[in-house]
C-alpha positions in Angstrom: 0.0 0.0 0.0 2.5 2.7 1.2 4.9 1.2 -0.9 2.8 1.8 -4.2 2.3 4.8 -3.4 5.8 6.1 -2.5 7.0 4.4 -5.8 4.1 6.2 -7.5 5.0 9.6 -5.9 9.0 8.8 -7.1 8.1 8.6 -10.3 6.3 11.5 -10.7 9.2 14.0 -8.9 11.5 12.7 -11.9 9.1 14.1 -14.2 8.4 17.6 -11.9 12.6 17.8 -12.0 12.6 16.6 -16.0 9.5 19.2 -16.4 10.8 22.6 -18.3 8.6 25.3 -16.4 10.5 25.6 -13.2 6.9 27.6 -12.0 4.5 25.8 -10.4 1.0 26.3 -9.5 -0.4 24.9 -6.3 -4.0 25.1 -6.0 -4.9 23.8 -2.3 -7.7 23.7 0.1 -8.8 26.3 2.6 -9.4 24.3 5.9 -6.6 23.5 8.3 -5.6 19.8 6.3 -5.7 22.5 3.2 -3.8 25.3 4.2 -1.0 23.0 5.9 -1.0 21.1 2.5 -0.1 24.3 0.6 2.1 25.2 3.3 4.2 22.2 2.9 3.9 22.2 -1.4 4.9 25.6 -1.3 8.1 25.3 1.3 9.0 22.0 -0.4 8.9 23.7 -4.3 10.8 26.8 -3.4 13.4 24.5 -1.8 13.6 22.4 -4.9 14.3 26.1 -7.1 10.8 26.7 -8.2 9.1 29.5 -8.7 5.4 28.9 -6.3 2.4 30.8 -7.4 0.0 29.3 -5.1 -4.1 29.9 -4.9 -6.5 29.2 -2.4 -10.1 27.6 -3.7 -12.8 26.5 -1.3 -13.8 23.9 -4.2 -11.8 23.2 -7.5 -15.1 24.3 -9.5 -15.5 23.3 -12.6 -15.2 27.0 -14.1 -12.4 27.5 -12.5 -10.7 24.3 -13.6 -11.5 24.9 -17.3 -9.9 28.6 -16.6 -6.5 26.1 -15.6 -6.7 24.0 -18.1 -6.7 26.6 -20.9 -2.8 27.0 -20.2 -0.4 24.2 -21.9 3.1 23.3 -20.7 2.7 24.5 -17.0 3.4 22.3 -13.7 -0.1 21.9 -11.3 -0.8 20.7 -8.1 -3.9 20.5 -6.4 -3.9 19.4 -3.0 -6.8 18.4 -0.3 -9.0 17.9 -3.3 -9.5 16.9 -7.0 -9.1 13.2 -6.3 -12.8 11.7 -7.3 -12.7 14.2 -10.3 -9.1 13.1 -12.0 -10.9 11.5 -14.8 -12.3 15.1 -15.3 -8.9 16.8 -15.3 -7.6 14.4 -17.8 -10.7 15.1 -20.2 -9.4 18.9 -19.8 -5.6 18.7 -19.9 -5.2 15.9 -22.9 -1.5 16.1 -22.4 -0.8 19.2 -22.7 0.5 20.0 -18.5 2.1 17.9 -15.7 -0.4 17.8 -13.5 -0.6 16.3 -9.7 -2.8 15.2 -7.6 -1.8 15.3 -3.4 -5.6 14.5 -1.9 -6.8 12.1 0.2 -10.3 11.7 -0.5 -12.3 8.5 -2.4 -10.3 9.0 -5.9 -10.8 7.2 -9.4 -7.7 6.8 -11.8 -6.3 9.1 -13.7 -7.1 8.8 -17.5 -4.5 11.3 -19.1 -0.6 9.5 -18.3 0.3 13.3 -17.9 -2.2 13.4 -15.1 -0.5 11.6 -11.6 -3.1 11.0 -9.4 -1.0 10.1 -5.9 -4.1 10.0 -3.8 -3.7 7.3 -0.9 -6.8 6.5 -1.3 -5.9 4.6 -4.8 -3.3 2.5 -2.5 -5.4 1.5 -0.3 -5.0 4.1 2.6 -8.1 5.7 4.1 -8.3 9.6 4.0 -11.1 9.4 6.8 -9.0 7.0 8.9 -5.2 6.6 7.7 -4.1 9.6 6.1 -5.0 13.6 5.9 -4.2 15.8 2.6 -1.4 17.4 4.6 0.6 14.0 5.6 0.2 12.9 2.0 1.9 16.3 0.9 4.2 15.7 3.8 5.2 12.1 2.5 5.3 13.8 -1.1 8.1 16.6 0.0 10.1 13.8 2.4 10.3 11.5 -0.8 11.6 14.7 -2.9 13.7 15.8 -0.2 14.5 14.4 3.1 15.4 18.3 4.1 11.4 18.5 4.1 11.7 16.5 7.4 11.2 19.4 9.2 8.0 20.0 7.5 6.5 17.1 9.7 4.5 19.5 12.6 2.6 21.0 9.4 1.4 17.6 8.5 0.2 17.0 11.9 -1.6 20.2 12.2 -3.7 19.5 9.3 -4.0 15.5 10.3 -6.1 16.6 13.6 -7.7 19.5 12.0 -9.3 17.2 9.6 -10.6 15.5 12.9 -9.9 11.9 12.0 -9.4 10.0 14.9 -9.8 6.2 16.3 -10.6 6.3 20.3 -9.4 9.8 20.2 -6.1 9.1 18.4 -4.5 9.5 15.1 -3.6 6.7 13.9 -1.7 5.0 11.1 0.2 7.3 8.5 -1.2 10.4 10.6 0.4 9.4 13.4 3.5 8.3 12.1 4.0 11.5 10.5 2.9 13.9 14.4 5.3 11.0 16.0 8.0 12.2 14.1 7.2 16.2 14.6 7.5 15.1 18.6 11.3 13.0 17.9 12.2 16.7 16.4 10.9 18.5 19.5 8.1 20.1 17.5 5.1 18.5 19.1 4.1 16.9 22.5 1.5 14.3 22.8 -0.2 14.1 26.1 -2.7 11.1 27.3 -6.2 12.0 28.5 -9.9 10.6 29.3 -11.1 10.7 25.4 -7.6 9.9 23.8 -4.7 11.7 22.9 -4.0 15.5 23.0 -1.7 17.0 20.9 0.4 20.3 21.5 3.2 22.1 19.2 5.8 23.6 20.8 6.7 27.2 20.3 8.6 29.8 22.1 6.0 31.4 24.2 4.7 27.3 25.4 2.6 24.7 24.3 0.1 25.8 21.6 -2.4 23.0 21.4 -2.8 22.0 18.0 -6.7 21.9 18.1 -7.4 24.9 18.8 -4.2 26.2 16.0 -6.4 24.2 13.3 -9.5 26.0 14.7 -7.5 29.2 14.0 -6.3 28.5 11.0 -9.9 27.3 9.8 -11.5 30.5 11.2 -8.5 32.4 8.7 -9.1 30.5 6.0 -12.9 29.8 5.7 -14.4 33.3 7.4 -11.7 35.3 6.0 -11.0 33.7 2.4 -12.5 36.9 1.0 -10.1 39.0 3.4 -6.5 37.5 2.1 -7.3 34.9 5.3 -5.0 32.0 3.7 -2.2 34.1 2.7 -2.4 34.8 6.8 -3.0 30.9 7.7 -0.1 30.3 5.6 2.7 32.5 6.7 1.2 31.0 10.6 2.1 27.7 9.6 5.1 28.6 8.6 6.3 31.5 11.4 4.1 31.0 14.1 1.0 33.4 15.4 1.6 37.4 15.4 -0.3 40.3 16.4 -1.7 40.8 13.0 -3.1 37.8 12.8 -4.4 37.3 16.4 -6.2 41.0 15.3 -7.4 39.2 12.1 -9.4 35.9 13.8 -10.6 38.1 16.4 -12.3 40.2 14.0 -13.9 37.0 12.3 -14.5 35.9 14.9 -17.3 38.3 16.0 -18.7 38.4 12.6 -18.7 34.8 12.3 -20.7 34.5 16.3 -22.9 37.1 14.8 -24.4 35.6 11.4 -24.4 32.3 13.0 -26.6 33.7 16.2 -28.7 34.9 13.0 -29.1 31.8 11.5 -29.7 29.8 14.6 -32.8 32.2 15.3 -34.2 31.9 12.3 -33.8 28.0 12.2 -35.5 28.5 15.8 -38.0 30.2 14.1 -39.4 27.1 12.2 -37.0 27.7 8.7 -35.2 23.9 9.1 -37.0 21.8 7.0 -38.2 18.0 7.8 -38.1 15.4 5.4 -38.3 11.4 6.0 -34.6 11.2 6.2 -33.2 14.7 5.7 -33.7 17.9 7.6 -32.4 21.2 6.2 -31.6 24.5 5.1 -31.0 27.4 3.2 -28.8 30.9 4.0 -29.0 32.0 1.0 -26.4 34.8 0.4 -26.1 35.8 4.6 -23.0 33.9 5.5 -20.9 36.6 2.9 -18.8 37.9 3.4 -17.4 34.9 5.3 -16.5 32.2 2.3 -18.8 29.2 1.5 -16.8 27.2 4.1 -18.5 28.2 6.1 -22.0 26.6 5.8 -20.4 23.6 6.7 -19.5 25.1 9.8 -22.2 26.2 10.8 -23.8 22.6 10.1 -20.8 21.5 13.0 -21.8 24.2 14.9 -25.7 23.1 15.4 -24.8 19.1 14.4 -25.4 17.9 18.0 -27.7 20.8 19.6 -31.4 20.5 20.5 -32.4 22.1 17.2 -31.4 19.0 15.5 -33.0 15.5 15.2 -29.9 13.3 16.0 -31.9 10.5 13.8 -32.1 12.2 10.8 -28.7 13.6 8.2 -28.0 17.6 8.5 -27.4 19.9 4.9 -27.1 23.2 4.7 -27.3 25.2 1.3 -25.5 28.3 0.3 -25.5 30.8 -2.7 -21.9 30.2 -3.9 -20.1 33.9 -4.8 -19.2 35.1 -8.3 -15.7 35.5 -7.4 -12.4 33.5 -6.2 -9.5 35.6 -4.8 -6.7 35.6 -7.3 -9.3 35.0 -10.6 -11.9 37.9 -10.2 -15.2 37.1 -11.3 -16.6 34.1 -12.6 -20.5 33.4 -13.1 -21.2 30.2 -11.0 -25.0 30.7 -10.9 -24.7 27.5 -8.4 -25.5 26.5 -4.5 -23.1 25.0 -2.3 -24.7 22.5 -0.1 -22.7 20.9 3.1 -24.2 17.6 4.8 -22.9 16.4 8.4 -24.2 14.1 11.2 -25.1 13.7 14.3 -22.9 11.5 17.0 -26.1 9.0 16.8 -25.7 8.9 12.9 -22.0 9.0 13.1 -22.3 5.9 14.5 -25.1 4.0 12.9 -22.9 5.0 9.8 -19.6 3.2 11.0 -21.8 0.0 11.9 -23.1 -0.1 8.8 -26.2 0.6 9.3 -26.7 3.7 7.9 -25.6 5.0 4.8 -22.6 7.1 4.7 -22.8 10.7 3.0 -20.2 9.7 0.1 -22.7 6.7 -1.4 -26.1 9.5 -1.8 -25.1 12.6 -1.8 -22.8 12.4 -5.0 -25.3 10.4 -6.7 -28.4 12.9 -6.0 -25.8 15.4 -7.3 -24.5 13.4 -9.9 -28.4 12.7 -11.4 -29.4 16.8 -11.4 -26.3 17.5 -13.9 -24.3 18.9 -10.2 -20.7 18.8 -9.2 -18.9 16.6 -6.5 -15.8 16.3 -5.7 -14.7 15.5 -2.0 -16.8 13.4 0.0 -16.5 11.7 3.2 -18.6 9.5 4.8 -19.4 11.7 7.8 -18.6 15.3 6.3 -19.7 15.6 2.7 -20.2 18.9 0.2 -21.1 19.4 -3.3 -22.9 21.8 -5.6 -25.7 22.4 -8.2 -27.5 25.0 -9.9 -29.5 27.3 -7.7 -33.2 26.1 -7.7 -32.4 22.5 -7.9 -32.2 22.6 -4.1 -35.6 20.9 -3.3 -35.1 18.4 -6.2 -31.7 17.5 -4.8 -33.3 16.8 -1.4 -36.0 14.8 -3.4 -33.6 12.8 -5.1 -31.2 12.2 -2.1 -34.9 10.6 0.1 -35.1 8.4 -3.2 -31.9 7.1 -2.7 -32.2 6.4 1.5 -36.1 5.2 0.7 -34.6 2.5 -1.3 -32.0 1.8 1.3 -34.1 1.9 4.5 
């Protein structure tokens, strides 16, 4: 398994160090396992002599990717997604750029030989279990360089930010990767009731790495508008300052204050009930915090006595004409972010309920939609506004067969 994909990841650094453009493009992911992914790609690159131009995208949305794929000759990464949808960037690149693929969600093969798709997930490793998008850009940079050892507390950081653990610990390639950030001196881990805890070391004390992924989620989902991953990234990379303690306190009270908005108004009867499904819609309110957000705030209420603990949680929201670093692009689409309940979380890992990555990409799959990354128990995808009801429909369908 690791192996394979080691071997895999070998052979496609001899074609990045064969490959003429010494600029490369990393396109990553803005939550914690995303931002620590772009961190490493980007440290790792410009050790390696390349020029990094590196870009922030909540989703790699089909617009955008056929924006990419007009260039030929060019070196791309994406990282933390684009692993289900390879057979897509092969149908777009034919050839004509070296493109990678560092994600750790359920993948299909590559279609275009130009195309690597190094997703663990293709060799066997879980990215809801094993491995997060950050450890398998870690592994990637330690198999170009063993310099990128130091790299190793980034991995870690995006490993429990993605919140994948077994009995409260990482396990398997996520916590080799954190084991080796404590043999450097970088991390501590520290035993309690629920598990493991996990702390990075810095100059002014422990930091404990939770709440550091919290930050850096806060900086990179409720400020992606504000230049918030350009400030998660130079925090992975240099530690906290005052300018960005300034900036998460700042989203902070905007982000307490739409989601005390939205709460009331789900409070005041505007959650929907279906047989299976119960949800809702914020239209274009959560702005100008970026569409990271609505899954969020489906965390946020997930396990409150707004929600029936029996039933799956999805959120909708109006996706924004713009990504930072593109200017405008016409989506004309919804975002819509599905979690669960601890009750569902585990009738889901018994098997017996089904787990958000079997409906929800097939609902969206039949209504002509967009999926990408999808997990089990944390699942988003998106469709063209006013489909919303008939994606619900179709998603019941699905579960009325199952149940």
């Amino acid at each position: 398994m690791l192996n394979y994909l080691i071997d895999a990841m070998q052979h496609s650094i001899r074609e990045v160090r064969q490959w003429p453009d010494k600029t490369v493009q990393v396109f990553h992911h803005n939550d914690a396992d995303g931002l620590t992914s772009g961190t490493i790609l980007t440290r790792a690159f410009e050790r390696e002599g390349f020029q990094v131009r590196r870009f922030c995208l909540e989703k790699p949305y089909p617009a955008v990717l056929k924006k990419i794929f007009e260039q030929e000759g060019k070196l791309l990464v994406f990282a933390d997604f684009a692993g289900r949808i390879a057979p897509l960037l092969s149908d777009l690149n034919r050839g004509r750029n070296l493109t990678l693929i560092l994600d750790h969600h359920v993948a299909e093969p590559s279609t275009d030989p130009m195309v690597h798709n190094l997703d663990p997930d293709l060799f066997g490793l879980k990215g809801d279990r094993d491995i997060s998008a950050s450890t398998t850009c870690y592994l990637f940079a330690r198999t170009m360089d063993s310099v990128n050892r130091d790299l190793a507390y980034a991995a870690a950081i995006g490993a429990v930010g993605d919140g994948f653990f077994v009995d409260g610990e990482l396990v398997s390639q996520n916590r080799e990767v954190t084991l080796e950030a404590v043999q450097q001196g970088r991390m501590e881990i520290r035993k309690h009731e629920k598990g493991e805890q996990y702390f990075l070391t810095s100059p002014k004390g422990l930091v404990p790495v939770l709440e550091l992924s919290d930050y850096l989620d806060l900086l990179g989902g409720a400020g992606y508008y504000q230049k918030g991953p350009d400030t998660a990234v130079k925090v992975c990379l240099e530690g906290v300052s005052p300018e960005s303690d300034r900036m998460v306190e700042e989203l902070k009270a905007v982000r307490t204050r739409i989601f005390d908005e939205e709460v009331a108004r789900l409070r005041a009867g505007e959650l929907k009930q279906e047989s299976h499904i119960q949800w809702f819609h914020v239209q274009k309110r959560l702005f100008p915090m970026g569409v990271k957000m609505i899954g969020a705030f489906c965390d946020a209420i997930k396990d409150t006595d707004l929600i029936d603990p029996k039933k799956y949680l999805a959120g909708f929201q109006v996706i924004p004409d713009e990504i930072p670093g593109f200017g405008a692009i016409t989506f004309n689409e919804v975002k819509i972010s599905m979690r669960v309940s601890p009750y569902m979380e585990e009738e889901i890992r018994a098997g017996r309920a089904m787990g958000l990555n079997i409906f929800l990409p097939e609902a969206t799959s039949k209504l002509g939609g967009f999926s990408d990354a999808c997990h089990t128990l944390t699942a988003a995808t998106t469709v063209a506004i006013g489909k919303e009801e008939k994606l619900i429909d179709e998603m019941e369908k699905i579960l009325q067969g199952e149940s």
